[in-house]
DRENDO-1510 file (C-alpha; in Angstrom, 1 decimal, always signed):
<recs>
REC; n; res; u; v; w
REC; 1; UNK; +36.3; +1.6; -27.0 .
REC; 2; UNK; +34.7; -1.3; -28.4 .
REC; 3; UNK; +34.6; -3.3; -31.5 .
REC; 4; UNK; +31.5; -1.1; -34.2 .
REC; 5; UNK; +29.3; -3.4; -36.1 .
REC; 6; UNK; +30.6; -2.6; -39.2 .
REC; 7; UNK; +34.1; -1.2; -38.9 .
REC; 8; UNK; +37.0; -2.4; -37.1 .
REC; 9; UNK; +38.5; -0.3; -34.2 .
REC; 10; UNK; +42.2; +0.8; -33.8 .
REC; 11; UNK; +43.2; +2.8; -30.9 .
REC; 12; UNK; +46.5; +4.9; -31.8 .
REC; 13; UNK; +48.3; +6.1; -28.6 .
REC; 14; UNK; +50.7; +9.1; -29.1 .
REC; 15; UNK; +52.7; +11.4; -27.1 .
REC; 16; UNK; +50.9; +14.7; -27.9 .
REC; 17; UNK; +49.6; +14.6; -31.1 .
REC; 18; UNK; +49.6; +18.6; -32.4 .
REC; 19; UNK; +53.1; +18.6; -33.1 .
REC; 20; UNK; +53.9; +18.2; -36.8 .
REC; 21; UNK; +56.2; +15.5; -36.0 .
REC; 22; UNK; +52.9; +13.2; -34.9 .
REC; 23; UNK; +51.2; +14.7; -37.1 .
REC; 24; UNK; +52.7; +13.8; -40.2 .
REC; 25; UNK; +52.2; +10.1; -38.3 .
REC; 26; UNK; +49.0; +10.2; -38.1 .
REC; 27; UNK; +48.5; +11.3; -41.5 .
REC; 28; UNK; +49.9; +7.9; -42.8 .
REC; 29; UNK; +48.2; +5.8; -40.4 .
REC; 30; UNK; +44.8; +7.4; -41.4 .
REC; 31; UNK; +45.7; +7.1; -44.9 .
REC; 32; UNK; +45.3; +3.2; -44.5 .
REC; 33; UNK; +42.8; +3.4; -41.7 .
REC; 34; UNK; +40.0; +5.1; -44.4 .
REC; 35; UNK; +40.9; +3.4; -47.2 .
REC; 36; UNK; +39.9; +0.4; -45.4 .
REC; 37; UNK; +37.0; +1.8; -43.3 .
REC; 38; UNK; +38.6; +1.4; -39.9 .
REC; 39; UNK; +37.4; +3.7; -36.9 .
REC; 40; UNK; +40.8; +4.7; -35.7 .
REC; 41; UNK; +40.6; +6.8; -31.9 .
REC; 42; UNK; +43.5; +8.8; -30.9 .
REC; 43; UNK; +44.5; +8.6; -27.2 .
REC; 44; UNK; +47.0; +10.5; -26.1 .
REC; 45; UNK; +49.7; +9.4; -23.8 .
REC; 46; UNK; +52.8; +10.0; -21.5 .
REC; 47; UNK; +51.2; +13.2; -20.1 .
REC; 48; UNK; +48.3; +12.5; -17.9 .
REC; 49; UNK; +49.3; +10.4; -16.6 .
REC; 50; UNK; +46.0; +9.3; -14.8 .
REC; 51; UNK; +44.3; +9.4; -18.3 .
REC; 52; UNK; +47.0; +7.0; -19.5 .
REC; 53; UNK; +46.2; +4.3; -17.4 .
REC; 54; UNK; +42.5; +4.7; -17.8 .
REC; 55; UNK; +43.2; +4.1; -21.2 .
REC; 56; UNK; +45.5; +1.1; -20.8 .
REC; 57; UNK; +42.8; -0.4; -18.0 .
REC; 58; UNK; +40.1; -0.1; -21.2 .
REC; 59; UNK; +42.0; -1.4; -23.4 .
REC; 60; UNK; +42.5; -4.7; -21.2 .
REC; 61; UNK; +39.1; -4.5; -20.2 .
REC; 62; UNK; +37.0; -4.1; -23.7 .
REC; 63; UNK; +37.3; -5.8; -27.1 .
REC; 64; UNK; +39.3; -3.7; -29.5 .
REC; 65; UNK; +40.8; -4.9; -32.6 .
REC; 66; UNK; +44.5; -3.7; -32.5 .
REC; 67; UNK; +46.7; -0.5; -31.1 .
REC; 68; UNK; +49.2; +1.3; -32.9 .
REC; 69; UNK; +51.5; +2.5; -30.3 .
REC; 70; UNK; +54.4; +5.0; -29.3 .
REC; 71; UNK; +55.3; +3.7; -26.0 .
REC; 72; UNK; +56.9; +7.4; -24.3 .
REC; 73; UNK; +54.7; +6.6; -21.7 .
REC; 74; UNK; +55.3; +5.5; -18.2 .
REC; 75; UNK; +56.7; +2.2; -16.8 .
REC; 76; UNK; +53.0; +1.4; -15.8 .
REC; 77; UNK; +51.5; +2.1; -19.7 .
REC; 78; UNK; +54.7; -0.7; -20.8 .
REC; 79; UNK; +53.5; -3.2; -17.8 .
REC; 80; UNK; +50.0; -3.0; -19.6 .
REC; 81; UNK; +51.0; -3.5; -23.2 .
REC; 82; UNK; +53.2; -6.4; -22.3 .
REC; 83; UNK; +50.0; -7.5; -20.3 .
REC; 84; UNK; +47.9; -6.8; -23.9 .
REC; 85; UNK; +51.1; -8.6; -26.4 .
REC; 86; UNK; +50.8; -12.0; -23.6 .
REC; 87; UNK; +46.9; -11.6; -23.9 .
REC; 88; UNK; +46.9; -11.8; -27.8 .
REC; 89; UNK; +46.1; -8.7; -29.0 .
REC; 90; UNK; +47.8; -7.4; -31.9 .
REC; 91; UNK; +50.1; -4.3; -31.0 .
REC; 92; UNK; +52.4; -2.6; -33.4 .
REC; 93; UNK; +54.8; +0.3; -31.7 .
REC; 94; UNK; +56.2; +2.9; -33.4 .
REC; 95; UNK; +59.4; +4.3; -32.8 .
REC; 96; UNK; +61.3; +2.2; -30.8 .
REC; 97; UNK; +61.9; -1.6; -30.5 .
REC; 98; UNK; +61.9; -2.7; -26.7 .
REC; 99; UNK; +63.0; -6.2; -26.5 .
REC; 100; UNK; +60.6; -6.8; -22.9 .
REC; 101; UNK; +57.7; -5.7; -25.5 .
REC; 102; UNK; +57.2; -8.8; -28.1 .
REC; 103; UNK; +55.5; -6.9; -31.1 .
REC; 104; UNK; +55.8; -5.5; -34.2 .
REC; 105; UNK; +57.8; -2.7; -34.6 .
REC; 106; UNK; +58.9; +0.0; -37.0 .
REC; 107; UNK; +61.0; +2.8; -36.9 .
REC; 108; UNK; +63.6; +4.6; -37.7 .
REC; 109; UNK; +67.3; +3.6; -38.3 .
REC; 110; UNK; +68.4; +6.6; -35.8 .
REC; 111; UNK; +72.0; +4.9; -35.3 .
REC; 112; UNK; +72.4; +5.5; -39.6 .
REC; 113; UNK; +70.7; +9.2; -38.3 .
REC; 114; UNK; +73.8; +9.9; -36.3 .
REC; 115; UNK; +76.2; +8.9; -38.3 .
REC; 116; UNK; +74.9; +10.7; -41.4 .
REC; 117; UNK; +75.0; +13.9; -39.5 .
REC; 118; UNK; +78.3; +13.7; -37.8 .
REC; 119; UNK; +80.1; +12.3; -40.9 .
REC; 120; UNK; +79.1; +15.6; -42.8 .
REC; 121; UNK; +80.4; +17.6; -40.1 .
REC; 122; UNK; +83.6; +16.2; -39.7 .
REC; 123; UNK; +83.8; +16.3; -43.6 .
REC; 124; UNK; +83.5; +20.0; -43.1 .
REC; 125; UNK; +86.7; +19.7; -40.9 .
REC; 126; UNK; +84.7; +19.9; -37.7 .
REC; 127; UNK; +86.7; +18.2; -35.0 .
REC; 128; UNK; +84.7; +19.4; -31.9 .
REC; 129; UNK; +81.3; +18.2; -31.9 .
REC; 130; UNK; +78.4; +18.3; -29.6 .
REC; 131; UNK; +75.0; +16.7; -28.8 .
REC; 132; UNK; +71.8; +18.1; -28.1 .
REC; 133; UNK; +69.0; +15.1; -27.0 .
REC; 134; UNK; +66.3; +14.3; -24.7 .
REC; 135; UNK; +66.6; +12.2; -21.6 .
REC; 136; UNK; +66.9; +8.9; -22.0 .
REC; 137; UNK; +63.5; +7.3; -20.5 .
REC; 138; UNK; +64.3; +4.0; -21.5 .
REC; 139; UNK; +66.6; +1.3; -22.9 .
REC; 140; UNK; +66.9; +1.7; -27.4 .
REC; 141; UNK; +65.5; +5.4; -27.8 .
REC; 142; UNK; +66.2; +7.3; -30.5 .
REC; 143; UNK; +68.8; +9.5; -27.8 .
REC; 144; UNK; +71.2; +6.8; -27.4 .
REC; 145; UNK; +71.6; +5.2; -30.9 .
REC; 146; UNK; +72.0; +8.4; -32.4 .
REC; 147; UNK; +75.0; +9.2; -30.1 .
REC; 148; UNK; +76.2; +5.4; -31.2 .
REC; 149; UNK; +76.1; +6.8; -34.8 .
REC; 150; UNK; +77.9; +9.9; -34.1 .
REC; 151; UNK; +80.7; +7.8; -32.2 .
REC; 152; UNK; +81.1; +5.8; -34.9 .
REC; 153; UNK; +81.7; +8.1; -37.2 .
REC; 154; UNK; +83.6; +10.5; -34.8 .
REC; 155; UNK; +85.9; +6.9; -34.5 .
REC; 156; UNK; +86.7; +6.6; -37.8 .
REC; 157; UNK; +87.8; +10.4; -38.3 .
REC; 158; UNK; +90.0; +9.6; -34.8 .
REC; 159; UNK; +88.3; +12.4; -32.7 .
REC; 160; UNK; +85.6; +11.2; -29.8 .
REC; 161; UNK; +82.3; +12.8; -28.9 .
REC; 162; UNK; +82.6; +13.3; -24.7 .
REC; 163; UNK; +79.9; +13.3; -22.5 .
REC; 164; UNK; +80.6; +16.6; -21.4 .
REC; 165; UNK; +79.3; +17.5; -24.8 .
REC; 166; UNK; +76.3; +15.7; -24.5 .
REC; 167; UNK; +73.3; +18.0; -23.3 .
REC; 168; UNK; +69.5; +16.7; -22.2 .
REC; 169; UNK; +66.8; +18.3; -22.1 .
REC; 170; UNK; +63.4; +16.7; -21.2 .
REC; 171; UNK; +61.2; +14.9; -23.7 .
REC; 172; UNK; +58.5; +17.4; -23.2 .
REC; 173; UNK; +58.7; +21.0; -21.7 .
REC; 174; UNK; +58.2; +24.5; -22.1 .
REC; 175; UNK; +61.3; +26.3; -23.5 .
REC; 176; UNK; +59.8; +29.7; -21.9 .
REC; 177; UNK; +59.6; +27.9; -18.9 .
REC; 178; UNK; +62.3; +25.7; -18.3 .
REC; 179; UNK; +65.0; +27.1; -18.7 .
REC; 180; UNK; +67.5; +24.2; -18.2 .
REC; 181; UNK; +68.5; +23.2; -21.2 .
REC; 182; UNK; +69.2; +26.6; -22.6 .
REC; 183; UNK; +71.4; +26.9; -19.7 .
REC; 184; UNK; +73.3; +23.8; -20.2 .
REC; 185; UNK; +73.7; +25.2; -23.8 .
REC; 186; UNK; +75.1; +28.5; -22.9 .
REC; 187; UNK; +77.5; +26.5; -20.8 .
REC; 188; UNK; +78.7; +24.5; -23.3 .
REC; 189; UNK; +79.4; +27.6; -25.6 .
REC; 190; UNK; +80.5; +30.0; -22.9 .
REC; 191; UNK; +84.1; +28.6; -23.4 .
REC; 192; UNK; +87.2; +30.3; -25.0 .
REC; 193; UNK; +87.3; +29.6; -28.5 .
REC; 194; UNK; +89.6; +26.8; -28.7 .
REC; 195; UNK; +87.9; +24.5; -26.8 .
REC; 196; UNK; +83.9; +25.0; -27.6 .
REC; 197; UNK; +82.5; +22.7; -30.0 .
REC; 198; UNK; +82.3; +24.8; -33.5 .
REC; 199; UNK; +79.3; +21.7; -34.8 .
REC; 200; UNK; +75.9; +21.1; -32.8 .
REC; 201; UNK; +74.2; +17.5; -33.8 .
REC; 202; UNK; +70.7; +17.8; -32.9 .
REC; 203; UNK; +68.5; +14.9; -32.2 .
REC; 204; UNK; +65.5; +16.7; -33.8 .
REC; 205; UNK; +64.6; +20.3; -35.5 .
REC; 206; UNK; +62.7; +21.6; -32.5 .
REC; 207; UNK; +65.4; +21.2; -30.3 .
REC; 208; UNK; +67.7; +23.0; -33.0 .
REC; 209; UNK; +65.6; +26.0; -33.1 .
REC; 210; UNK; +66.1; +25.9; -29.3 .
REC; 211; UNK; +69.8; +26.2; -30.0 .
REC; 212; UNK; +69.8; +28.4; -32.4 .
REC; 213; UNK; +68.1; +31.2; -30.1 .
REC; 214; UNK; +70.8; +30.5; -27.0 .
REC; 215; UNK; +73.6; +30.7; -29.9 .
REC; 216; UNK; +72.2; +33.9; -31.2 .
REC; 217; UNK; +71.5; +35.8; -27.8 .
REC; 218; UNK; +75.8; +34.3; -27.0 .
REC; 219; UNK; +76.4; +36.4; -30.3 .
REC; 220; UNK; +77.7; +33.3; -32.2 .
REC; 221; UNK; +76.6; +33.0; -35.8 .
REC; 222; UNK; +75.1; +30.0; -37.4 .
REC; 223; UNK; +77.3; +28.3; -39.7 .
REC; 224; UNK; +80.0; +30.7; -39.0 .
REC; 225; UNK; +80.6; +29.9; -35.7 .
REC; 226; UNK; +78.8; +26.3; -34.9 .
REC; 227; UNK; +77.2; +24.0; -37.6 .
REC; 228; UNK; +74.0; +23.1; -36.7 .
REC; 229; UNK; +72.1; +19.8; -38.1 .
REC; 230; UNK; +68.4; +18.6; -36.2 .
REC; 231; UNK; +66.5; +15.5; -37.4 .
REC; 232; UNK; +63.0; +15.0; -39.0 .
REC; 233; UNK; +62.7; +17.2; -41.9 .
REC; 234; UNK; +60.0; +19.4; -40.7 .
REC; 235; UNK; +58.5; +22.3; -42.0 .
REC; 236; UNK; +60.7; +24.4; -39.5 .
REC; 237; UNK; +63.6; +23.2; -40.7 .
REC; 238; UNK; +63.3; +25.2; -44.0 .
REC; 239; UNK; +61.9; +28.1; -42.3 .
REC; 240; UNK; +64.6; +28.9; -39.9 .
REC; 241; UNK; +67.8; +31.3; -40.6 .
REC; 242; UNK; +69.6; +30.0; -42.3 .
REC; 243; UNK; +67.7; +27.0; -43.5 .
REC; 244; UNK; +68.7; +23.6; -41.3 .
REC; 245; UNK; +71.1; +20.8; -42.7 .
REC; 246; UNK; +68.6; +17.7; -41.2 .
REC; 247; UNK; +68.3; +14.5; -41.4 .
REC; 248; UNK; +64.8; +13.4; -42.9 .
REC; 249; UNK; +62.4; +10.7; -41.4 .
REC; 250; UNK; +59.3; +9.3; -43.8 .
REC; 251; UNK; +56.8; +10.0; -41.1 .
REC; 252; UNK; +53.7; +9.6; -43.5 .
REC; 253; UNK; +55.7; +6.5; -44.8 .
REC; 254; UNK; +56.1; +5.5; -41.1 .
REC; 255; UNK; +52.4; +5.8; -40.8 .
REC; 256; UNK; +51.2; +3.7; -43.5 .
REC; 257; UNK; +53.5; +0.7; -42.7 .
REC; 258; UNK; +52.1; +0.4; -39.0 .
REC; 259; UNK; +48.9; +0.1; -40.2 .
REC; 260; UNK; +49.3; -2.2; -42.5 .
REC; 261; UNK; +51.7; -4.3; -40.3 .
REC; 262; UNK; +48.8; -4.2; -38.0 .
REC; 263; UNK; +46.6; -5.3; -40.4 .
REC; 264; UNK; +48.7; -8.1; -41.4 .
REC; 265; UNK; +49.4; -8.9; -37.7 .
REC; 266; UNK; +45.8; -9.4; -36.8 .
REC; 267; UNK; +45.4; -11.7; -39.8 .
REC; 268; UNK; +48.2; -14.1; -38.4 .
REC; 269; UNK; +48.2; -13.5; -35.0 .
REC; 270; UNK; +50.5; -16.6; -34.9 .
REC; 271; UNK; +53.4; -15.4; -36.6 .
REC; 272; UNK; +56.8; -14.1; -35.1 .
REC; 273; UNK; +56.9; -10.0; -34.2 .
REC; 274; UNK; +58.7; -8.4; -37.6 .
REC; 275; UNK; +61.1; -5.3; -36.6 .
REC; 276; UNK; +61.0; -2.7; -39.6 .
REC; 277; UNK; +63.5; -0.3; -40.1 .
REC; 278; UNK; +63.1; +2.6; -42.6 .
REC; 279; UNK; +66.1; +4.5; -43.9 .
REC; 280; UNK; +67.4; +7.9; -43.7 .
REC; 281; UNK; +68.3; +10.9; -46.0 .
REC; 282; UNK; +70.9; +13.7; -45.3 .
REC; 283; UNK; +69.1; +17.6; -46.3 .
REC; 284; UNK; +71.9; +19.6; -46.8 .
REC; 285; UNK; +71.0; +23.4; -46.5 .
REC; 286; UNK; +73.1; +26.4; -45.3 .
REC; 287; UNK; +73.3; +26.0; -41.3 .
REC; 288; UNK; +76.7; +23.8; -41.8 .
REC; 289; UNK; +79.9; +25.0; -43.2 .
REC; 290; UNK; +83.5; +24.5; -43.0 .
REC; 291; UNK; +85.0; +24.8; -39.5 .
REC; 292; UNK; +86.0; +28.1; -38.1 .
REC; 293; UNK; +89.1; +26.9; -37.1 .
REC; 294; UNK; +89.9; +25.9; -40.7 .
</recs>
């Protein structure tokens, strides 16, 4: 990794990169990186964790240009970027706005993701709610401000969303092989029927598709017996039975605006870190409907 005669050089760092999720991501970030004939290198992250911090050690160690960074990684990849922000080096992170790490940022407004999906639900009558997520790895992820959203709204219809109904699974793992959070799913929904929740917030498609298999194999019916919603907008959403109600995230849109706040950012290197925040849009489709107990 080192700065090309002609060209300049912008490591990208990403969880694991063949999932549509990055790589609708990456699409916008190499949008901008062509159009303005930058060599942009993908290094993935927050899985090998051995590769990871021969990465970060390079990137301290040879002249690069800028990184474009979501920081899932380890408490050792952070240590190495804050190392990187004091050392000058222009760093924009994606996803998540870490107040340790002084950098641009831009992401997604994931508290307004929340609240957009629980305030349909409860419009629908739903009173019982649940929350499927990841584990929370660190402080401000996506996780936690989306349960702040779905509090908020679940405040303002009077009900509250209880941690009993909050279920984690790991931010990366094999469904066929880990079989924890299916069983804390079927837990949740092996309850008599006045009691279960009858709407399932998602914090992103894939993890609704997870729930809509243990649902299915518990012989409850999606929307009849629990609303589901997931987050992103991918292409599974529309693909599943029925078709997921989801929150959509401009993740091309995401892309571009990194880059060029990278861009930017390496042009005044002396300016204060700018925190973006892009909105998002409630897809209704035919997993949500009015409570059961309506």
């Amino acid at each position: 990794i080192r700065r090309p005669p002609r060209s300049t050089l912008f490591p990208y760092t990403t969880l694991f990169r063949s999932t549509p999720y990055f790589e609708r991501i990456s699409a916008g970030i190499q949008a901008v990186t062509r159009s303005k004939e930058i060599e942009l290198v993908l290094v993935p992250t927050g899985i090998d964790v051995e590769h990871e911090e021969e990465a970060m050690e390079a990137f301290e160690q040879q002249r690069v240009d800028g990184i474009i960074v979501i920081p899932f990684g380890t408490e050792s990849m952070q240590r190495h970027l804050m190392h990187l922000v004091r050392s000058g080096m222009p760093i924009v992170a994606i996803g998540v706005h870490m107040p340790r790490l002084l950098c641009d940022t831009v992401g997604f407004d994931f508290e307004q993701a929340g609240y957009l999906a629980a305030e349909h639900v409860l419009s629908q009558r739903h009173r019982r709610l649940a929350f499927f997520c990841t584990e929370v790895l660190y402080p401000n992820t996506a996780n936690l401000e989306m349960a702040a959203g779905i509090r908020h709204a679940c405040s303002e219809a009077g009900v509250s969303l209880e941690d009993s109904s909050i279920v984690r699974a790991p931010i990366v793992f094999n469904d066929e092989e880990d079989s924890r959070p299916r069983r804390a799913l079927q837990a949740l929904f092996d309850q008599p029927t006045s009691v279960r929740p009858t709407a399932l917030i998602c914090e992103t498609d894939g993890l609704a598709r997870i729930a809509y298999n243990v649902l299915g194999e518990a012989g409850l019916e999606v929307p009849r017996d629990v609303s589901i919603t997931g987050g992103a907008d991918l292409p599974i959403a529309s693909q599943l039975a029925p078709p997921l109600t989801t929150v959509s995230w401009p993740l091309e849109r995401l892309g571009r605006t990194a880059s060029r706040m990278l861009l930017d950012r390496a042009n005044h290197l002396d300016r204060q870190p700018i925190h973006r925040v892009l909105d998002s849009q409630l897809i209704i489709r035919r997993s949500t409907a009015m409570s059961p107990s309506e």
